[in-house]
N, C-alpha and C positions, 0 to 999 in steps of 0.2 A: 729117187726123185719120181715122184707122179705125173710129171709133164715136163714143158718147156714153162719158162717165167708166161709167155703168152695164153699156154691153156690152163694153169693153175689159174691165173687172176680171172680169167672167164667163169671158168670154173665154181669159181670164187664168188664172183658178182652176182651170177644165178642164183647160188645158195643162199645168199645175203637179201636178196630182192625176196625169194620164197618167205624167207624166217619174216622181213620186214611187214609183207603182207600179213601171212597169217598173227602179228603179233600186232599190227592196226586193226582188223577183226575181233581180237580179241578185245582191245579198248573199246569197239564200238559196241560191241554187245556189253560192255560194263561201263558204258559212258565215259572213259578216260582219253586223254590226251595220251596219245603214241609218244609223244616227244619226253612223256615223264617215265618212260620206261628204257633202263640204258640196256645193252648187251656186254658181257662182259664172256671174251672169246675165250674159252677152254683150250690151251694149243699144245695139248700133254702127247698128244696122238700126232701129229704134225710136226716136219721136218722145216729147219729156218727158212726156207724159201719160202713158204706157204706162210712165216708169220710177219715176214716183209712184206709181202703183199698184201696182209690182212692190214698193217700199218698203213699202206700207200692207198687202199679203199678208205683209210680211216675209222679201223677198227681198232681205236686207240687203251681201249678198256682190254686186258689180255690177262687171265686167268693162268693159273701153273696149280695141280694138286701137290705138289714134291715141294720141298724149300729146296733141296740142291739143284733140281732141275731150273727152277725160277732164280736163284742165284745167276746158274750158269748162263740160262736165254736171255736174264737183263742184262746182262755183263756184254752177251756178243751183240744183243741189237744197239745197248750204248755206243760200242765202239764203231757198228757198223752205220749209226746217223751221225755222229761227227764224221766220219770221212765220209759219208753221201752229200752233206750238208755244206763239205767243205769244196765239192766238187761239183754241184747240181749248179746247174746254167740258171738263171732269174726265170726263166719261163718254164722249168719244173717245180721250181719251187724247193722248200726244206720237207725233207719226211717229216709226220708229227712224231713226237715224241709219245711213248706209250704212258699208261696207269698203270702197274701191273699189282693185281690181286691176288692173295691167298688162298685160294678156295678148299683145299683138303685137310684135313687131321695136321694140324701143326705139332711136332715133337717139342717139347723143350729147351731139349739139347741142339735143337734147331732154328732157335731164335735166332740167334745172332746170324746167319746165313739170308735169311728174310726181310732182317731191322732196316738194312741197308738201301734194299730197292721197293718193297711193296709198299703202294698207296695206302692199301684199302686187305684187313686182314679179318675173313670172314669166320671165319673158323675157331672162332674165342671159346671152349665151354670148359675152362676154369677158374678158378680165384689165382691159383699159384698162376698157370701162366700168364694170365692179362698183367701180374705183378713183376715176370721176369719177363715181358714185352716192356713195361713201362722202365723196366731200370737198364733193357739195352737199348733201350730209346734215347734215356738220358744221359747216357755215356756217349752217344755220338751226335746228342746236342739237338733229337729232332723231338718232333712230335706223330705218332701215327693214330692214324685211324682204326679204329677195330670194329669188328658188328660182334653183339654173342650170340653162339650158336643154340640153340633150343631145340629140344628132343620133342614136337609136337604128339610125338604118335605114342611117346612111352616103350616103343621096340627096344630092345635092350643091346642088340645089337650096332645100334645109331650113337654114336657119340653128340653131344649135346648134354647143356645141363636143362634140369627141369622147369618147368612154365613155371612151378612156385618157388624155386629158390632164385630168381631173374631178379625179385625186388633186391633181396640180401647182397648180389654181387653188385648192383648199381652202388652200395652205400659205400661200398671200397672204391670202385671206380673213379668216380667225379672228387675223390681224393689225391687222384693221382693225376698230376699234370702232364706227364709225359705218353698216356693213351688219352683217344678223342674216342668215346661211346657214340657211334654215330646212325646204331639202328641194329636189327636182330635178323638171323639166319636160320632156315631150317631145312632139311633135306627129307622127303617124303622117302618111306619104304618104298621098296622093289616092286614089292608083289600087294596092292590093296586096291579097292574097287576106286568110280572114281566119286562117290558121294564119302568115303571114308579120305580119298586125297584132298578133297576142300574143304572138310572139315580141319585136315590137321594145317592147312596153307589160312584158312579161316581163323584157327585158332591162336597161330600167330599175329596174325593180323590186330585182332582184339585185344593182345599182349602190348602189342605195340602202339596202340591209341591208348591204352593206358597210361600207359608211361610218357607220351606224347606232352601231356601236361606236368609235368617235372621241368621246374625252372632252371632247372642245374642240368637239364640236358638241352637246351634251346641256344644256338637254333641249328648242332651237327646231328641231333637225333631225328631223320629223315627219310634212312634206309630200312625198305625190305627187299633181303635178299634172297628168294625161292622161287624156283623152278626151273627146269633142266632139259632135254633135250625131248622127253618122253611127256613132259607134266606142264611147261612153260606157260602156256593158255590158260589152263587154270589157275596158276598162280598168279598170271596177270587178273583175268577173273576177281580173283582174291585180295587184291591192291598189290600186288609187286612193284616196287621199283628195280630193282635188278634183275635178271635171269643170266644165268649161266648155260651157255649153249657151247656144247663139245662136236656131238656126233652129226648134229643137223647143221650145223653151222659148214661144216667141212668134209659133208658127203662126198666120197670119191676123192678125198686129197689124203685119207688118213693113211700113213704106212709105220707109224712105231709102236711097241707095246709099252704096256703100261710099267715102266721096271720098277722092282722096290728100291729103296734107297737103305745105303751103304749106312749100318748104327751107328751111331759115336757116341762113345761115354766121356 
């Protein structure tokens, strides 16, 4: 544990004011409205205390790169707001209730671990699995949200599918009742200058006003989801509506590593 519940949530509120400012900065220098750009908290590195409090500031958009790991933290933060909820005086009020999003390399074989709790699954950059999202969707009667993930830079390293094959997966997509196409993802390289980072944050962008005019995705297609703890300003810069914020968001609260997860065939 990195504190007491009182110096985490301090802690906490600091880093949160910092990100908010620097992320109204950035809208003012690209003329946008702060209020259309969400954060969605990375809490892969962070221990549960730290992501109950990031709930009780009302950092209700919660990110997981793992399907087990997001499995397991929706599982205990459900059970731990029914019984806050069932125990909280009128004058604290009810915890909110989380979004929680897929942000990493989705498996598979890892669907079904995911179908259950994630809002919002960023991470889409195939035909097969946006096709076994939609059929473990439909076995338990919901509908999800997906974004596809796009390789802007062509790094071969970067999972994503390519800026020209995006038209060819929409034609399966809006086939399928049980995924909602609700906007596109990219993750910038490591290591690139930053006129080559908004080029490839710009490039999606373009991708995505394309497509914007497609009556068959009106009116969930609305999401751009890029920028991260090193690149976020620019991406906002670039029309973001999402950023994923891990390291900056929860400066000095981090204490877990990043573990891989356990195969399953």
């Amino acid at each position: 544990m990195v504190g007491n519940v009182t110096t985490v949530r301090r802690k906490l509120t600091e880093n949160l004011k910092r990100v908010r400012d620097r992320i109204a900065a950035a809208c003012q220098r690209a003329r946008r409205d702060p209020a259309a750009v969400k954060i969605v908290a990375v809490t892969k590195y962070v221990e549960m205390e730290v992501v109950r409090q990031a709930l009780e500031l009302n950092l209700v958009d919660l990110g997981e790169s793992r399907a087990q790991q997001l499995a397991q933290r929706a599982s205990m933060i459900h059970e731990y707001i029914e019984r806050k909820n069932v125990l909280a005086s009128r004058k604290e009020g009810p915890v909110p209730r989380p979004r929680w999003h897929m942000v990493g390399h989705l498996q598979r074989n890892k669907v079904k671990l995911v179908v259950p709790w994630a809002e919002l699954i960023h991470s889409v950059d195939s035909l097969r699995l946006a096709e076994d999202l939609h059929q473990h969707a439909a076995r338990v009667g919901r509908t999800i949200d997906i974004l596809l993930q796009v390789n802007t830079s062509g790094e071969k390293s970067k999972f994503g599918i390519a800026v020209g094959a995006v038209p060819h997966l929409i034609e399966h997509l809006v086939a399928w009742p049980n995924v909602r196409l609700c906007g596109l993802m990219t993750m910038a390289p490591a290591e690139c200058t930053p006129a080559e980072l908004r080029l490839y944050f710009e490039r999606l962008r373009d991708v995505f006003e394309d497509l914007r005019g497609d009556k068959r995705l009106v009116p969930h297609f609305r999401e751009l989801s890029m920028g991260m703890s090193g690149d976020y300003e620019t991406a906002i810069e670039a029309g973001a509506t999402i950023v994923r914020l891990g390291s900056t968001l929860f400066e000095g609260l981090m204490t877990l590593n990043d573990m891989p997860e356990v195969s399953e065939r």
